[in-house]
N, C-alpha and C positions, 0 to 999 in steps of 0.2 A: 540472293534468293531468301531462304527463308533461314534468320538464325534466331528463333525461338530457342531452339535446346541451348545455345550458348549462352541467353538470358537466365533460362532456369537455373545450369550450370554454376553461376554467380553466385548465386547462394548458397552452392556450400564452402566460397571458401571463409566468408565472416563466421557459419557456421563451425565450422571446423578451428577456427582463431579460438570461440566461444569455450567449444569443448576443451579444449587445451588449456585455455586459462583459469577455468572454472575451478580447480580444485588447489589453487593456489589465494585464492580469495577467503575473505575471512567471512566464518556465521556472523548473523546480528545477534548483537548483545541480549536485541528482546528476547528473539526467539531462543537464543540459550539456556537465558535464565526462566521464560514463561512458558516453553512448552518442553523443553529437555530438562529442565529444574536443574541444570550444571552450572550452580554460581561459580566455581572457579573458573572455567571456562568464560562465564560471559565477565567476570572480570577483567582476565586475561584480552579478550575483546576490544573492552571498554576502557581499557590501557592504553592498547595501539590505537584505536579509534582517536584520543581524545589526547593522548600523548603526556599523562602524567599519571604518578604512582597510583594516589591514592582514590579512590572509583566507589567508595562506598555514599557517597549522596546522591551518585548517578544510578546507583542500586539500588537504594529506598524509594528514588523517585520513581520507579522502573515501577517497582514491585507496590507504593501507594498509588498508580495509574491504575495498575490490572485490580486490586482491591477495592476503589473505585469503579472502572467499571463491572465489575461482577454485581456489586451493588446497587446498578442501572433497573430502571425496569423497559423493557421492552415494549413499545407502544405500535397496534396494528394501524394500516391504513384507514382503517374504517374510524378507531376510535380519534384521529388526529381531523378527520374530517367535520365528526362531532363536536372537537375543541372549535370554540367559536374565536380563542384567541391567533390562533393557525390557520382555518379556516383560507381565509382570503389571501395568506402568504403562498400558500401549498396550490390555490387555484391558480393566482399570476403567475407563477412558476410553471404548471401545465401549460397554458394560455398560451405563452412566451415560446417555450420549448416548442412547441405544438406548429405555432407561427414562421417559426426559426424551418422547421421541416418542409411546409406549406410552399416557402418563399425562395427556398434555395440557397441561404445565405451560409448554411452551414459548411458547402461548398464550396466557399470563397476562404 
């Protein structure tokens, strides 16, 4: 007859594996070092990660990304629209997607 509840059922047990192993997992070194400022920690990270001692170029490199993009500037939809060099990149892109939807193929 009807075993819906046993389907639902199923998902907790991956769920449950999840919970269990989740706190045996290592943080990411980015977010370590860019949003908890714990360089030793994301050293220590970027140790086991990468599997050798010394981790300070992978830390500059970390740390001259976020420095970069902070540097970014932010451009709206509207003003990308404007660019006449984007313009027609940013249409076929709609276009495409838009067609992609249309057609069913996403589906597949």
């Amino acid at each position: 007859e009807s075993r819906w509840p046993f389907l639902f059922g199923a998902i907790i047990v991956p769920s449950l594996i999840q919970v269990v192993i989740l706190p045996f997992l290592p943080e990411s070194p980015r977010y370590l070092l860019l949003e908890k400022h714990n360089r030793s920690k994301a050293e220590k990270a970027f140790q086991r990660f990468l599997g050798k001692g010394d981790v300070s170029q992978e830390i500059e490199e970390v740390l001259a990304e976020s420095r970069a993009q902070r540097n970014t500037q932010l451009v709206s939809v509207v003003q990308l629209l404007r660019t006449r060099a984007v313009r027609w990149q940013i249409l076929t892109v709609v276009v495409t997607m838009g067609c992609y939807q249309l057609c069913g193929l996403n589906a597949v």
